[in-house]
VOGU-3710 file (C-alpha; in Angstrom, 3 decimals, decimal comma):
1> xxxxxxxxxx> 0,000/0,000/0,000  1,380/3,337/-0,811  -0,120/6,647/0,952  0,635/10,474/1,193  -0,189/12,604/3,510  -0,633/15,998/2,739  0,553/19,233/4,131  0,262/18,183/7,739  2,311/19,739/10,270  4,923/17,279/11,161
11> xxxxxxxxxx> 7,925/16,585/13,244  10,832/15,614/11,674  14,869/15,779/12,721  16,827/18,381/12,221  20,568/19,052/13,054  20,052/17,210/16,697  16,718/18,452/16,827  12,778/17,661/16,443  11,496/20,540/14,454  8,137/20,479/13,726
21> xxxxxxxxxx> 7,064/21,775/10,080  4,373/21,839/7,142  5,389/18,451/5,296  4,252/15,943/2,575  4,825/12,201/3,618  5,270/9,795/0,791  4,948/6,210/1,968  5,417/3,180/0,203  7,038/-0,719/0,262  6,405/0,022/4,119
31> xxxxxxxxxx> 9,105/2,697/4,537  9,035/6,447/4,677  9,722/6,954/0,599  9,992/10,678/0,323  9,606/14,234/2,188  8,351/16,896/0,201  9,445/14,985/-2,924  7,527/12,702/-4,469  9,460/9,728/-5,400  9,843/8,709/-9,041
41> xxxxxxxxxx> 7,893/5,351/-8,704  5,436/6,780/-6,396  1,984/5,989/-7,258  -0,991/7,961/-8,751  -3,681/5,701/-7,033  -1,782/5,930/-3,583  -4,012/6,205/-0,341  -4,511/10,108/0,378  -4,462/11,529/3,734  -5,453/14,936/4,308
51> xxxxxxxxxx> -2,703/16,536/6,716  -5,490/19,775/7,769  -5,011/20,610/11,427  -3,233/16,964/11,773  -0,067/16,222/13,513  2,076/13,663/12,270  4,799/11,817/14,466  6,957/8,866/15,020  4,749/6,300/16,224  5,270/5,871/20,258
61> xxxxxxxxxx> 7,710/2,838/21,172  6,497/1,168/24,630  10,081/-0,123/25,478  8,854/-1,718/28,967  5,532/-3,946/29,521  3,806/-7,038/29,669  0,539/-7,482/27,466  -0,571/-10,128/29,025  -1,500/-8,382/31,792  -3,983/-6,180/30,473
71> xxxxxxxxxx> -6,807/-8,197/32,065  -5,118/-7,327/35,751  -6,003/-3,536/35,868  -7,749/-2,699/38,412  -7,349/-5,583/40,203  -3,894/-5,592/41,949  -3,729/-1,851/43,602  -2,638/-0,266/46,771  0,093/-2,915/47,800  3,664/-2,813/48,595
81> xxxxxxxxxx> 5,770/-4,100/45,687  6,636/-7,515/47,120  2,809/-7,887/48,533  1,725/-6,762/44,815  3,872/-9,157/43,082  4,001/-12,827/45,196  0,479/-12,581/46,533  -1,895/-10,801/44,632  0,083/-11,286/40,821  1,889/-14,330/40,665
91> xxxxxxxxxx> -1,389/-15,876/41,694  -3,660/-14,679/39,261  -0,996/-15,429/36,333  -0,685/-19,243/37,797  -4,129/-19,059/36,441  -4,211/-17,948/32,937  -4,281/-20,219/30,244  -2,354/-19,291/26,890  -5,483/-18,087/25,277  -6,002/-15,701/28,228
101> xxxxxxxxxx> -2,687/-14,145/27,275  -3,756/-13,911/24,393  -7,105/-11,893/24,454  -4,892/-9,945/27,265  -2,380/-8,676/25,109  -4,763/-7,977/22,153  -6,337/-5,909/24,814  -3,203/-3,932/24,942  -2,704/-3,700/21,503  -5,886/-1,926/21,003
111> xxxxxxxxxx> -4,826/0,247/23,693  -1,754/1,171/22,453  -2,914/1,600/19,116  -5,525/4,026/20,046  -2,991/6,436/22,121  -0,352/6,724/19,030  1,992/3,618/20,261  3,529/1,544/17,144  6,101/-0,698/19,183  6,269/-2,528/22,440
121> xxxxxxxxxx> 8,766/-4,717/24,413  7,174/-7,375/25,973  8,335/-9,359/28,908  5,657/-12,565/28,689  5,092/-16,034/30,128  2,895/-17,469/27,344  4,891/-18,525/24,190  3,178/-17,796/21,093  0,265/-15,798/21,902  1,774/-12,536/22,296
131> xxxxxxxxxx> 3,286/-13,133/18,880  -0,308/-14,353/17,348  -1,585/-11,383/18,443  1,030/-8,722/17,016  0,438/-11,064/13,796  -3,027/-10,127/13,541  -2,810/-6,330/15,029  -0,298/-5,361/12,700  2,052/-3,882/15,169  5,600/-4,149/15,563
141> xxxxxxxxxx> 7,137/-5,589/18,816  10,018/-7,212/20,391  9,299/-10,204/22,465  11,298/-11,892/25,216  9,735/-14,669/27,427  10,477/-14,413/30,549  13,126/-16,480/32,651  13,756/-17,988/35,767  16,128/-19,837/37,247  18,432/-20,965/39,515
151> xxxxxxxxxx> 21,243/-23,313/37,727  23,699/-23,219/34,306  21,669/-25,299/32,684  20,988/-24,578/28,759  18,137/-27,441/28,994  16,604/-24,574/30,777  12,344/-25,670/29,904  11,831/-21,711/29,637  14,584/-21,122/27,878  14,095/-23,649/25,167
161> xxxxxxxxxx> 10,417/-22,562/24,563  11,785/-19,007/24,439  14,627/-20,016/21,485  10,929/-22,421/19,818  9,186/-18,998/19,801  12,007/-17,054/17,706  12,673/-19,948/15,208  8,504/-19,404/14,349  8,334/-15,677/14,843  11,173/-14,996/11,870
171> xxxxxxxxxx> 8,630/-15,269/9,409  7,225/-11,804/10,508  8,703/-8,768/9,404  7,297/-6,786/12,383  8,448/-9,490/15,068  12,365/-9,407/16,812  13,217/-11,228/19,692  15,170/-10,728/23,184  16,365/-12,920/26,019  14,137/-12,133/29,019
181> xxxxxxxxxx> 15,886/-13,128/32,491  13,186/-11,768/34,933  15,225/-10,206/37,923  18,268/-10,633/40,298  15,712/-11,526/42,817  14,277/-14,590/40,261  17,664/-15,309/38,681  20,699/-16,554/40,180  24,427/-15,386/39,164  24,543/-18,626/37,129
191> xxxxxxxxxx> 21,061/-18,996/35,736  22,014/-14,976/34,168  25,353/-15,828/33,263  23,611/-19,125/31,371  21,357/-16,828/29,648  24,048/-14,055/28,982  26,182/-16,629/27,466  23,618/-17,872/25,085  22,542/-14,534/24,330  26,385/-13,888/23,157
201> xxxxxxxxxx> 26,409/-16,632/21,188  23,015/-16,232/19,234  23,271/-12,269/18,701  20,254/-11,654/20,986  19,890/-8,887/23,557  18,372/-9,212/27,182  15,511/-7,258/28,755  15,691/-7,451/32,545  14,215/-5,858/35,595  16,904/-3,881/37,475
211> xxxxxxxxxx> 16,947/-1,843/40,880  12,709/-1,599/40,581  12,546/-1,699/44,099  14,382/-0,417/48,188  13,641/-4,688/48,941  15,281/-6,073/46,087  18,204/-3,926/46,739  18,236/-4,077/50,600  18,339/-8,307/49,994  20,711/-8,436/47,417
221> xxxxxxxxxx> 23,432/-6,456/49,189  22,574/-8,601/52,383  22,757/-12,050/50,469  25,389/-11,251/47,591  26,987/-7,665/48,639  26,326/-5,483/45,615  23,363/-3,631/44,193  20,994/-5,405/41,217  23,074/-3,237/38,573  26,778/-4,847/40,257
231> xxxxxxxxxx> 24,733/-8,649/39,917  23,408/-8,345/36,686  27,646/-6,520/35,933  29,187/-9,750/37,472  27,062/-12,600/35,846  28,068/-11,205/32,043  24,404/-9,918/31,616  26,165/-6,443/30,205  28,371/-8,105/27,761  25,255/-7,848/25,152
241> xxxxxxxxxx> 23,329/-5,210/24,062  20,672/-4,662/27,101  17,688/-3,289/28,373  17,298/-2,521/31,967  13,886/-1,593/32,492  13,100/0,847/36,265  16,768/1,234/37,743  14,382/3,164/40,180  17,047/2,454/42,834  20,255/2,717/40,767
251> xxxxxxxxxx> 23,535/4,206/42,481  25,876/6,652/41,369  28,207/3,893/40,582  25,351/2,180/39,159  25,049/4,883/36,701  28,248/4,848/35,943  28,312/1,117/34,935  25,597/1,242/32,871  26,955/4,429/30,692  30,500/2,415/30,409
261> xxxxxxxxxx> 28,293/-0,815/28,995  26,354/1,000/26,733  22,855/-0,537/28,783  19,603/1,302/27,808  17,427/2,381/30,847  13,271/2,399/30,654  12,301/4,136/33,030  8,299/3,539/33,835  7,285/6,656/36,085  3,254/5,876/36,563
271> xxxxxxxxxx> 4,510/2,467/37,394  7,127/3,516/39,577  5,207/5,973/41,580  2,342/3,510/41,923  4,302/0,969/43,500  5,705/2,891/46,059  8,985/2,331/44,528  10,155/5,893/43,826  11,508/8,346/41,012  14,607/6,858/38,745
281> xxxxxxxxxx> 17,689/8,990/38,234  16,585/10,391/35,012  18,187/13,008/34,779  21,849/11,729/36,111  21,066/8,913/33,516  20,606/11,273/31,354  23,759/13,720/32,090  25,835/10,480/32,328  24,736/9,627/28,708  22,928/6,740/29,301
291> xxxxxxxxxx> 20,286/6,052/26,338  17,364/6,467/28,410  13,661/5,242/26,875  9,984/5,393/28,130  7,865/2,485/28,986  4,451/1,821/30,981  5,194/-2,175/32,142  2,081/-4,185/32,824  -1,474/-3,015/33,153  -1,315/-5,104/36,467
301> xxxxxxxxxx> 0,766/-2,044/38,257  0,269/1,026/35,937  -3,553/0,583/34,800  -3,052/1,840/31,495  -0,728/1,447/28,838  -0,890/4,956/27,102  2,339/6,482/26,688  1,435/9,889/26,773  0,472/9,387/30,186  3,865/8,426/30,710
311> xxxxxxxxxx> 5,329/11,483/28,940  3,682/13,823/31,032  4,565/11,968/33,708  8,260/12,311/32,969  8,026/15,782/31,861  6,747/16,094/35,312  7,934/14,617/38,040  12,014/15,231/38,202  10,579/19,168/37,953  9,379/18,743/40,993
321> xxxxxxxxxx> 11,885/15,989/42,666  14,964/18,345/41,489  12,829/21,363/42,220  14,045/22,713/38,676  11,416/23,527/35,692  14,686/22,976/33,087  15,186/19,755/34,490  14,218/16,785/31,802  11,927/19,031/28,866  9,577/18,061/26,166
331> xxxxxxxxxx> 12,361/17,786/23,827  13,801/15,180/25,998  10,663/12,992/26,831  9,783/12,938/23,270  13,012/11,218/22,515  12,603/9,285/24,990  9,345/7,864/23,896  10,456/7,471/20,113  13,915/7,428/18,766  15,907/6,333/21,884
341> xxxxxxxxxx> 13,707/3,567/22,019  14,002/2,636/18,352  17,949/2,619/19,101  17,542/0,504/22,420  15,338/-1,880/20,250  17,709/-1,848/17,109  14,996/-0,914/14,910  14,978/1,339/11,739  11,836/3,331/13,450  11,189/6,461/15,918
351> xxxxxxxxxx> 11,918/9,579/13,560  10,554/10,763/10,373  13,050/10,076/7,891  13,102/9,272/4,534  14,034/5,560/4,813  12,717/4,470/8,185  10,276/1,864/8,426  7,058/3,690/8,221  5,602/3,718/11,672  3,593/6,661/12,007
361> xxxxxxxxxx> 0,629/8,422/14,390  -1,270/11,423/13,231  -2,458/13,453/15,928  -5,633/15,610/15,461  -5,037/19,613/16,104  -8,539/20,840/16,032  -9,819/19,603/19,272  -9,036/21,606/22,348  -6,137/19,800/24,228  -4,223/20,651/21,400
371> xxxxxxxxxx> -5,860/23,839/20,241  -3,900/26,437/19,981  -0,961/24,299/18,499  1,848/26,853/19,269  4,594/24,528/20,657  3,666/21,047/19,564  6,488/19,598/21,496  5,188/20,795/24,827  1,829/19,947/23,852  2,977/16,127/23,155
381> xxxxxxxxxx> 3,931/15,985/27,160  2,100/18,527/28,145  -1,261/18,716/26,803  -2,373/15,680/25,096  -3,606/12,787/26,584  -4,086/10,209/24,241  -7,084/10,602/22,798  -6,216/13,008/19,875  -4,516/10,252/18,145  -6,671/9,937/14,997
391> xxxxxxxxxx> -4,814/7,853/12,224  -2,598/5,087/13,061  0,271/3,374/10,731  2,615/0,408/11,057  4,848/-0,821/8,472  3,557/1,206/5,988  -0,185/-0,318/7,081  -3,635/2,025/8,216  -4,123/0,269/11,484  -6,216/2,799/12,487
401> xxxxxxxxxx> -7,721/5,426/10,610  -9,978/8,201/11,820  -10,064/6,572/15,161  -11,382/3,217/13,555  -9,929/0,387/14,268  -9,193/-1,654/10,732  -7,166/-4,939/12,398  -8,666/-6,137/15,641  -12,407/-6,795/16,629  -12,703/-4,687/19,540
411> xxxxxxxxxx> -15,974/-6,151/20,644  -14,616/-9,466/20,523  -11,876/-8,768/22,347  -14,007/-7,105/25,049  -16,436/-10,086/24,996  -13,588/-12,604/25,636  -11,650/-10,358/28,913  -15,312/-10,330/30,454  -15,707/-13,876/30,427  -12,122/-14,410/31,591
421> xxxxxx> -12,316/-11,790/34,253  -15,734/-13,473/35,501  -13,715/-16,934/35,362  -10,893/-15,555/37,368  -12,576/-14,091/39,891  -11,696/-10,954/39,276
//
């Protein structure tokens, strides 16, 4: 499919910088063809989009969550993190069958499509159904199962269905695949070195929890004598390209490690706050030149799974925790939530270039979050909410167009997560 969109303000990069500007967007083969100037093969009969009070940006990359728990909101709030997780979580997912999962994380889709996201990173526990369902939503995302353990052992059950899913995901353009180890606290120095050293060998980066919460760090130094960051340092974890999602608690040697290893941090602020577990070091990350992203991790702890609530979020809070309005702007979050996390990822998305995989969201101006437009940065963290996202496109694909869903039967999907809610009790 091949589509244009007209004349719609637009923000592109420019010289280190998002600029936002009047553009035409050529799209075609599934990549951004041409800005301004129409390619040579480009089509007569292509799909039109009129760009009139739209916004068009880099579709939103969720690099932190877990689909599958979609059908939790609501359910699991108020706790402390530990009480949250082992008696009010893990329960409820001993439950779920695989075809829970999946309604659950089609449930997030939908979500995600409708507030502007393109890409997640999921952390799940139910091979093959996350990846079914990014098959039929037409979004892109980067899967890990996740892993725990206790011994070297490359028979690892987890492990093997993890390597099963990747051999039957290649087929999809829009599917890439990570090693998941869960946490420090789930994982033990040679259970992540196991996993490290397998991710080495097969060219796969991890996704791990790291420093989410004061217990995890207050147990660790008592059993092993060094922070999450130091464990995950010592087992080999950082010898591959990885994603630390939280680092709420993360030191200033923490920090330090991380920038010399190259690690990219998600930091999950709605999450974070929710759980009692803090505010990360954003900006030191940041100042240290750590490749920091935006994620919202699991419907179970944030209740939503709309990134712009995380962007104001972030634009927020450090304000006010470093009692400095310069301290992590809308320039910064919007990076944050597009092209760091395409570069965290390793995929050819989060800017508007000519040559990136066409992952777009177009943003309606005439509705009065967004009305009058006159920074469109600060009204990406500032303003919107979500709801102005209008048009939707992934791969080159309409997704979503004029708020209409064109991939996934939402009333299906809502049928199913009733009648698994009522079955679960919940």
């Amino acid at each position: 499919m091949s589509i244009v969109i007209k004349d719609a303000l637009a923000i592109l990069p420019q010289k280190g910088a998002d600029v936002p500007g009047r553009h035409t967007i050529y799209i075609m083969d599934g990549k951004i063809a041409g800005i301004d100037e129409k390619p040579a093969a480009f089509p007569e009969d292509a799909h039109v989009i009129d760009g009139t009070n739209r916004l068009v940006i880099p579709g939103l990359i969720n690099a932190h969550t877990h689909t599958y728990m979609s059908m939790m909101r609501n359910c699991a709030d108020d706790l402390s993190f530990m009480d949250w997780l082992f008696n009010r979580v893990n329960p409820i997912e001993d439950n779920l069958t695989p075809e829970d999962a999946y309604w659950a994380s089609l449930l997030g889709q939908i979500e995600m499509i409708r507030s502007g996201t393109t890409t997640f990173n999921d952390m799940q526990m139910h091979i093959h159904q996350t990846t079914r369902a990014v098959r039929e939503s037409g979004m892109r995302a980067v899967i890990c199962r996740g892993l725990v353990g206790s011994d070297y052992d490359r028979d690892d059950v987890r492990l093997q269905q993890a390597l099963e899913e990747m051999e039957e995901g290649r087929e999809c353009s829009r599917l890439t695949f990570r090693l998941g180890p869960h946490a420090p606290y789930t994982c033990s120095p040679d259970y992540l070195r196991m996993v490290a050293d397998v991710a080495a060998e097969k060219g796969l980066g991890i996704h791990i929890h790291l420093a989410e919460s004061v217990a995890e760090c207050e147990n660790l130094r008592r059993d092993q004598g060094c922070t999450p960051i130091e464990y995950a340092l010592q087992a080999g974890v950082f010898n591959v390209p990885t994603i630390a999602a939280h680092c709420v608690q993360a030191t200033e040697s923490d920090i330090k490690i991380m920038a010399e290893h190259h690690v990219s941090v998600v930091t999950n602020p709605a999450s974070n706050m929710k759980l009692g577990n803090g505010f990360a070091p954003v900006p030191e990350m940041m100042a240290a030149g750590i490749n920091v992203c935006l994620g919202t991790d699991g419907a179970a702890s944030n209740n939503a799974q709309n990134m712009f609530r995380e962007m104001g979020f972030l634009a927020m809070i450090h304000k006010g925790t470093h009692a400095t309005p310069q301290c992590v702007g809308a320039a910064e979050v919007f990076r944050a939530a597009t092209i760091n996390g395409a570069n965290a990822l390793g995929l050819n998305t989060g800017a508007i270039e000519t040559g990136r995989l066409a992952d777009l969201a177009i943003l309606r101006l005439d509705v009065p979050s967004m009305m009058p437009a006159n920074n469109p940065l600060s009204a990406l963290c500032y303003s919107a909410n979500g709801s102005e996202v209008d048009t939707v496109i992934i791969d080159g694909r309409i997704v979503m167009e004029g708020g209409e869903l064109k991939t996934i039967d939402e009333e299906r999907v809502y049928s199913e997560i009733r009648s698994m809610c009522g079955r679960l009790g919940l």
